[in-house]
C-alpha positions as CSV (number, residue, x, y, z in Angstrom):
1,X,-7.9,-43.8,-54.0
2,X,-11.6,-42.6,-54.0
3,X,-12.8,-46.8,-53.9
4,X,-10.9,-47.3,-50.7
5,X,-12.8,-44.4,-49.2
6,X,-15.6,-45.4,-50.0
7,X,-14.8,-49.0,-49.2
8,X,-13.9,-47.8,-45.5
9,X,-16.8,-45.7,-45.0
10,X,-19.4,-48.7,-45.7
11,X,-21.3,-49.6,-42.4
12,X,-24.2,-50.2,-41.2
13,X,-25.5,-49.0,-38.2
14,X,-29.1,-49.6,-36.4
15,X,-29.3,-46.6,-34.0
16,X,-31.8,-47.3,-31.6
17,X,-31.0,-50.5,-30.2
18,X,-27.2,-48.5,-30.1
19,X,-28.9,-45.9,-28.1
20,X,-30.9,-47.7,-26.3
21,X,-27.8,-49.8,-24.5
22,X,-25.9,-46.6,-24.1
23,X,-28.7,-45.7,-22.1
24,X,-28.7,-48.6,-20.0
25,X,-25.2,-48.6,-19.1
26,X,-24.5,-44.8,-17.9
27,X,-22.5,-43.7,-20.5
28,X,-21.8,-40.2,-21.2
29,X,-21.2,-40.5,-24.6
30,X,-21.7,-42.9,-27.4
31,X,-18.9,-42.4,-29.4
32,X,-15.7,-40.1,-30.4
33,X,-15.1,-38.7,-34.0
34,X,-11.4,-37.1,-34.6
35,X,-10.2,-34.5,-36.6
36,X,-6.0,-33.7,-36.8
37,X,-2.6,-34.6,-37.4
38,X,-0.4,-37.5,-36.3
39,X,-1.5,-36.7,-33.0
40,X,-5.1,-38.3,-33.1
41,X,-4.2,-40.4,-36.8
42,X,-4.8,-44.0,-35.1
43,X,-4.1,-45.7,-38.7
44,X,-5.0,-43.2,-41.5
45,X,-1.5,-42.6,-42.5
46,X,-0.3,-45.9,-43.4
47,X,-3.7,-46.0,-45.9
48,X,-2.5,-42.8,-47.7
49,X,0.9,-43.9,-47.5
50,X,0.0,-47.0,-49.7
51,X,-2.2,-44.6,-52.2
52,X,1.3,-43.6,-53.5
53,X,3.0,-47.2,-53.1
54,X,5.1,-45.8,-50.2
55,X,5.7,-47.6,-46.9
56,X,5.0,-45.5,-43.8
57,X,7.6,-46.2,-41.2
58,X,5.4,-46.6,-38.3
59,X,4.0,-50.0,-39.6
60,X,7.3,-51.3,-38.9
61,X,9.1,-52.2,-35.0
62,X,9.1,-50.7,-32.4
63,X,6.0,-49.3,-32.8
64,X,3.4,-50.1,-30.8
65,X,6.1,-52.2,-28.8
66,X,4.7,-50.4,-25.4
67,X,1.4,-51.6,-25.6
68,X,-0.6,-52.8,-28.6
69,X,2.2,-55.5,-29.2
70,X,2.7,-54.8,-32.8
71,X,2.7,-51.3,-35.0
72,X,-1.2,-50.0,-35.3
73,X,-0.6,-47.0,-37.8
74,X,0.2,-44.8,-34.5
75,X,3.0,-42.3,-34.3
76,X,3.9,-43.7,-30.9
77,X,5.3,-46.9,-28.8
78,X,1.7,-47.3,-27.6
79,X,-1.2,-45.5,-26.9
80,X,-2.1,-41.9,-28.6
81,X,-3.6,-39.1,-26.1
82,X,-7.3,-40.0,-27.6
83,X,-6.8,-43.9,-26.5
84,X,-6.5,-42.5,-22.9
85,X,-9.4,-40.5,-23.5
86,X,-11.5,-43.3,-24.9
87,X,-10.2,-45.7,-22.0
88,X,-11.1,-43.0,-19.6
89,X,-14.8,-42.8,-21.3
90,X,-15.4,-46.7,-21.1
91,X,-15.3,-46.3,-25.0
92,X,-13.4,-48.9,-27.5
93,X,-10.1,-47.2,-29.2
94,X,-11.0,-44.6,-31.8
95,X,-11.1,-46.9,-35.3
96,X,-9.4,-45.4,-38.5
97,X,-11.8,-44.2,-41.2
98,X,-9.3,-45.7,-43.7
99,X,-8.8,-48.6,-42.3
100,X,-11.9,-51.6,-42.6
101,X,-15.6,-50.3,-41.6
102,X,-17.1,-50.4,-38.0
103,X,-17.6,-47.0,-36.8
104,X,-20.9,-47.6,-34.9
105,X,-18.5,-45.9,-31.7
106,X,-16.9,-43.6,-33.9
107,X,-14.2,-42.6,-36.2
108,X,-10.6,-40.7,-36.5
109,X,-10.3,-39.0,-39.3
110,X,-7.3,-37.5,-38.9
111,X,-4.1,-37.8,-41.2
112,X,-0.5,-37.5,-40.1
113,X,0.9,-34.6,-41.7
114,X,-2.3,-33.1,-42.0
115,X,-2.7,-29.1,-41.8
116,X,-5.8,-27.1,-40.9
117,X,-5.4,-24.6,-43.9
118,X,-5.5,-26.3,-47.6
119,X,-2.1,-27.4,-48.7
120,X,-3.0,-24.9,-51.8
121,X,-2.0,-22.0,-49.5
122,X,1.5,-23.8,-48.9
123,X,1.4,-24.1,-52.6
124,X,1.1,-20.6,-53.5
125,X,3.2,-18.9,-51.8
126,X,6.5,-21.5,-52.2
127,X,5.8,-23.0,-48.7
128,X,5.9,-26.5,-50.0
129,X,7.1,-28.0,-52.7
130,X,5.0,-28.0,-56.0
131,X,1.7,-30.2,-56.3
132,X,3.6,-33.1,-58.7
133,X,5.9,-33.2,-55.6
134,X,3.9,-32.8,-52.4
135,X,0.3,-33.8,-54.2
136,X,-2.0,-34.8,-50.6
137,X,-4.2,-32.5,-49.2
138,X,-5.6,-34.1,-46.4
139,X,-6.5,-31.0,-44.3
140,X,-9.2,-30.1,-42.0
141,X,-11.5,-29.2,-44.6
142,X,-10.6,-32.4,-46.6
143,X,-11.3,-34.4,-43.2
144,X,-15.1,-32.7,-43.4
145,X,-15.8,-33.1,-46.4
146,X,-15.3,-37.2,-46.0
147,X,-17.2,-36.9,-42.8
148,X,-20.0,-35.3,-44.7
149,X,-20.3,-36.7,-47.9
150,X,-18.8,-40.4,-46.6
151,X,-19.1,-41.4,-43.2
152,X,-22.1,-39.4,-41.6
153,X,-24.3,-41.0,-44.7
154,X,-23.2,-44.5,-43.2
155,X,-24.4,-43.3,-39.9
156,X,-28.1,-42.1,-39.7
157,X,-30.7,-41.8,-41.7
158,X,-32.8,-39.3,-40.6
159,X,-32.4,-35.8,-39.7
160,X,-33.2,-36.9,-36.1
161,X,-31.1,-39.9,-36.0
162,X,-28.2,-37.6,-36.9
163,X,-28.9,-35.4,-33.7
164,X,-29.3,-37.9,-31.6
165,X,-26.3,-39.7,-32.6
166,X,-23.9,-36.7,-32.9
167,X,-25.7,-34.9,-29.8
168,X,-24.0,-37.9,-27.5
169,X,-20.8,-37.9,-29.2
170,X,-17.6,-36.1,-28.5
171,X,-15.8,-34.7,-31.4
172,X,-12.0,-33.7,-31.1
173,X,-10.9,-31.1,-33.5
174,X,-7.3,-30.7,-33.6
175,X,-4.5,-30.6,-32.6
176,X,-4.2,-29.4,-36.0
177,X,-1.9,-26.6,-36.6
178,X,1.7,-28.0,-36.0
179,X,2.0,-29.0,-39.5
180,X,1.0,-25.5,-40.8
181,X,3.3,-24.2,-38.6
182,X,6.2,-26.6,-39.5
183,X,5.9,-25.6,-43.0
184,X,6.8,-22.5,-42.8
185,X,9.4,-22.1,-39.7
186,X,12.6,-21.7,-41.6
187,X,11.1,-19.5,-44.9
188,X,9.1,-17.1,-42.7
189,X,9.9,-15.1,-40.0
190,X,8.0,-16.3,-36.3
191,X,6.8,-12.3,-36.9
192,X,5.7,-13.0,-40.4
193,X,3.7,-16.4,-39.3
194,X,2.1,-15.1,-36.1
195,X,1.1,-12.2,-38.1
196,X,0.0,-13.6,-41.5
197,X,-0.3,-18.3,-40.9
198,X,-1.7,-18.2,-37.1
199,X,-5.0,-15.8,-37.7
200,X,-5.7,-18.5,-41.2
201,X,-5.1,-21.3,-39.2
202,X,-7.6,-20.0,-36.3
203,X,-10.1,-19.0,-38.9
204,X,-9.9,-22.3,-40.4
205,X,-10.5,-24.5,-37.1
206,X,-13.3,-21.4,-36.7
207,X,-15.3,-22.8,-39.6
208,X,-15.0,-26.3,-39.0
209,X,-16.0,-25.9,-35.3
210,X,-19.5,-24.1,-36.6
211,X,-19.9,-26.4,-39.5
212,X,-20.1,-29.5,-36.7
213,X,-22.2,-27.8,-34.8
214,X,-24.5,-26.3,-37.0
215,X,-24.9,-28.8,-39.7
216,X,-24.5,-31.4,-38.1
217,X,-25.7,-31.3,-34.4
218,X,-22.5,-31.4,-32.3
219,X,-22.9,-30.4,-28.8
220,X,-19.7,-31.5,-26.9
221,X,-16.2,-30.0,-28.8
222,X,-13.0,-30.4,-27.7
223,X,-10.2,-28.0,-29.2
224,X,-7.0,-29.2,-28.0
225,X,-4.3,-26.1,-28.7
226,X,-0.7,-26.7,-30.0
227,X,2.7,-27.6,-28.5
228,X,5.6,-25.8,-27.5
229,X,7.2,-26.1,-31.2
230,X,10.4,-25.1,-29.8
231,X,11.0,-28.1,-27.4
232,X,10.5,-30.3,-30.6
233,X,13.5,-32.3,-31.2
234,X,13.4,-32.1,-34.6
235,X,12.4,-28.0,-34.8
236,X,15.6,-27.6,-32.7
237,X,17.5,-29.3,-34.7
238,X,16.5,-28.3,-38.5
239,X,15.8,-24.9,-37.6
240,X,18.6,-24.0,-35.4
241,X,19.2,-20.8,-34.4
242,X,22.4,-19.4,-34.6
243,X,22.0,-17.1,-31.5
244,X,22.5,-18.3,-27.9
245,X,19.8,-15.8,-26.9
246,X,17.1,-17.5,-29.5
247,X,16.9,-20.7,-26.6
248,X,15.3,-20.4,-22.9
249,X,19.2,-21.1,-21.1
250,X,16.9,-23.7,-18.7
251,X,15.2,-26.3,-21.0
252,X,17.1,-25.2,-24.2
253,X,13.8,-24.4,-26.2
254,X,14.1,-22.1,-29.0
255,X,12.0,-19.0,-27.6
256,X,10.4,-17.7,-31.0
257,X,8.8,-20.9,-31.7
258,X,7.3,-21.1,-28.7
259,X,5.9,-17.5,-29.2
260,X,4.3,-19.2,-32.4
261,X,2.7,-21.8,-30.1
262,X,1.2,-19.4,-27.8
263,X,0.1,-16.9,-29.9
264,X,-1.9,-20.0,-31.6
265,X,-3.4,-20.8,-28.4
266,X,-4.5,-17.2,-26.9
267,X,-6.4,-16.9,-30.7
268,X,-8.1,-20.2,-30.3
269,X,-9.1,-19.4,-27.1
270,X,-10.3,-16.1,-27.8
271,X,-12.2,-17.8,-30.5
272,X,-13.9,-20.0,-28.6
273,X,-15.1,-17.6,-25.9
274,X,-16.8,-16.0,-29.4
275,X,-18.5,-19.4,-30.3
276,X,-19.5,-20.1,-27.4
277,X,-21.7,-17.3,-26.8
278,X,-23.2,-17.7,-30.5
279,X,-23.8,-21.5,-29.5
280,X,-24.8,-21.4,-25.5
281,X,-26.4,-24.6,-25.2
282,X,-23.0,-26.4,-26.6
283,X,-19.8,-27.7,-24.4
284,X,-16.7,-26.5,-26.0
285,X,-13.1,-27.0,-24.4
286,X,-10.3,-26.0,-24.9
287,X,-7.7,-28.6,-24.2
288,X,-4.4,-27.2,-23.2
289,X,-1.6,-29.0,-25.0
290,X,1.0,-26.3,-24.0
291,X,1.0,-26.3,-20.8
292,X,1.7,-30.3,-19.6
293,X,4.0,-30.9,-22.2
294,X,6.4,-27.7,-20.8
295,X,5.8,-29.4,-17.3
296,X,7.6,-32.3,-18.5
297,X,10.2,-30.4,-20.1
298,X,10.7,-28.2,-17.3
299,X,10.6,-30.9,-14.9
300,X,11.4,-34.3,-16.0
301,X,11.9,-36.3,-13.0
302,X,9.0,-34.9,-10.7
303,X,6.9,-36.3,-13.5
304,X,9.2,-39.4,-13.8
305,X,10.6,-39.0,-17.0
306,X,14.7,-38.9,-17.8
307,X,16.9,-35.3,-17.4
308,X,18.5,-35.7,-21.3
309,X,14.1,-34.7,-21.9
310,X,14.6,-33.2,-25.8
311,X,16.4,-36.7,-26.8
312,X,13.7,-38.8,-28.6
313,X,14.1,-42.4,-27.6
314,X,13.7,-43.8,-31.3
315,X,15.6,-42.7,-34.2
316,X,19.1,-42.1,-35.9
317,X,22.5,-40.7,-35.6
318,X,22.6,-36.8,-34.7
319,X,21.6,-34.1,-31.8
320,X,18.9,-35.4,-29.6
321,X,18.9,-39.0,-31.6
322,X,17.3,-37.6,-34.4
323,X,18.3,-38.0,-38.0
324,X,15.8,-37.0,-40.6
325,X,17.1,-39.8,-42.6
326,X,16.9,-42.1,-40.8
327,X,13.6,-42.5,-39.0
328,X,12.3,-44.5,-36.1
329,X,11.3,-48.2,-38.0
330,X,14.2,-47.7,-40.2
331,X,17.0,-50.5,-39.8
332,X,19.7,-48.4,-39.1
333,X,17.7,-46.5,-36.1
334,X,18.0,-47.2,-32.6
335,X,15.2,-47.1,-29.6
336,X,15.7,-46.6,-26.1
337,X,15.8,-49.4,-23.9
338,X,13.1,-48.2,-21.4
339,X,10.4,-45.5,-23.6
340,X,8.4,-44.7,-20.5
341,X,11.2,-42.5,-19.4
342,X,11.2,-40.5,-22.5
343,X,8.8,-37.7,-23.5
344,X,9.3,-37.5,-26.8
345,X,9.2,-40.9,-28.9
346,X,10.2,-40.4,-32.7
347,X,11.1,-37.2,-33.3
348,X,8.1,-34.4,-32.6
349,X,5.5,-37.3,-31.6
350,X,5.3,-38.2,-27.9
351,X,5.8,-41.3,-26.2
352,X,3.1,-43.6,-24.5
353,X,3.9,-42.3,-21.0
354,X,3.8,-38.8,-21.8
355,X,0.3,-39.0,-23.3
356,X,-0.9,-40.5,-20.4
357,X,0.4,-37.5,-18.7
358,X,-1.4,-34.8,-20.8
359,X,-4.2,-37.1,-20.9
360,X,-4.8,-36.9,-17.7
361,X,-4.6,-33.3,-17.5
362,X,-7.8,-33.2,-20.0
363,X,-9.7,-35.7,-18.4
364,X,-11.5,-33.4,-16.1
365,X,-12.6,-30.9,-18.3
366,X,-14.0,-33.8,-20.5
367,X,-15.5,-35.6,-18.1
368,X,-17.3,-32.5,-15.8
């Protein structure tokens, strides 16, 4: 495991010709590093998949059927909310920092499954199974550290490379938080993890956010929130609620998961209103993740999207078309015949057409 990382983090990079042309051709920024979960994990899943001789599912049909062609490591028929992003910036897809080296434009680092507290935590208090069972910690921290100790070595040189490099880059911390959250609905009360999981997970994204910018010279931050766990297919179904008051009657969310979700997102904001006036000379956004998603849930058609909105297009037998056992890339599972009318692709992963939706609802705060 610790040769491929350091096999994937070998590059070389000559800076000042790199700045030099980004200069010449208007760009705002030079590159885009990632931190999160499957959301922003272009290929680093498959990579740790293989550490423990297990195939990942999304390197198999129909993923990537939308766009790319072929499966790229993404949790989706096509393109991931950063890709839009990139594609917005005139930048080249965010590479994988497991997968081979050439991150002169930047890197994701972020791992499907990954959680912003260390999977310890999970350990400790019977959250997750025991280490010899669920051994990876690939959370935020972990995620640092290899941008620290691995990639950012690769990078620059110099103290004043460094700056100038990672002053005209755009970093991308999160969405991280689902996962924490996932592990514990269904042994914890929503009470219990708003009270006790939210405030670590906000302290954790906290640290990294000050470590990027004041180690190593970040100026532009964006903090995307979470999602409304309870329109999640696969929350509604594993953690059903066995009273008909628990779900909104209109969109058939479960109400106290979405109280998770926005509790999440008024800390982190409230956090970075706190950051920001420790760091005024730095741009950090808050990228609303809540809010376009429940537009599309809300109102499917006006944003061109099917009325049946919680069933995921790819998957197996059961409510909503999702079957834990049977995931999307499996043989026995089924995909939709047109994706782009779907929001949700594989379960709680979106499809291509609805990260082009929330996409574009980021764009301007990126971009101004």
């Amino acid at each position: 495991m610790r040769s491929s990382l350091y096999g994937a983090a070998v590059v070389l990079v000559l800076l000042s010709p790199w700045a030099m042309a980004s200069a010449a051709d208007g760009r705002r920024y030079d590159s885009i590093f990632c931190f999160g979960d499957s959301f922003t994990d272009t290929g680093n899943n498959p990579a740790v998949f293989a550490w423990y001789s297990v195939v990942d599912p999304v390197t198999r049909p129909p993923y990537g059927s939308s766009f790319f062609g072929h499966p790229t490591g993404r949790n989706c028929d096509g393109r991931l909310i950063i890709d839009f992003i990139a594609e917005g910036l005139g930048l080249p897809y965010v590479p994988p920092y497991l997968g081979p080296p050439g991150f002169r434009q930047g890197a994701s680092l972020a791992v499907g499954a990954a959680t912003a507290i260390d999977v310890g935590f999970f350990h400790e208090r019977g959250l997750v199974p025991a280490p010899s069972k669920f051994p990876l910690n690939t959370s935020l921290t972990v995620q640092l550290q290899w941008f620290d100790s691995l990639l950012k070595p690769t990078l620059c040189g110099t103290t004043q490379e460094c700056a100038d490099l990672f002053g005209r880059s755009l970093f991308f911390v999160g969405e991280l938080g689902v996962n924490d959250y996932l592990f514990s609905i269904g042994k914890m009360t929503a009470g219990d993890i708003i009270s006790s999981i939210v405030p670590s997970v906000i302290g954790s994204i906290r640290q990294a956010i000050e470590r990027l910018i004041e180690e190593h010279g970040a100026k532009t931050l964006v903090l995307p929130g979470v999602i409304p766990l309870g329109c999640s297919p696969p929350v509604i179904d594993m953690f059903a609620d066995p009273d008909p008051a628990g779900y909104d009657s209109k969109t058939g969310c479960m109400l106290k998961n979405n109280e998770i979700a926005q509790r999440h997102n008024t800390l982190l904001q409230q956090s970075l209103v706190e950051i920001r006036g420790n760091h005024p000379g730095v741009n950090i956004i808050y990228a609303d993740f809540f809010t376009p998603v429940m537009e599309m849930v809300e109102s499917p058609t006006k944003s061109g999207f099917r009325d049946d909105v919680l069933t995921v297009c790819c998957g197996g037998p059961g409510p909503h078309n999702f079957n834990i056992t049977v995931p999307c890339g499996d043989a026995e599972a089924t995909t939709c015949s047109q994706p782009s009318a779907s929001i949700f692709w594989d379960g709680v992963h979106f499809t291509e057409a609805a990260n082009r939706h929330i996409a574009s609802s980021w764009m301007s705060s990126i971009i101004n």
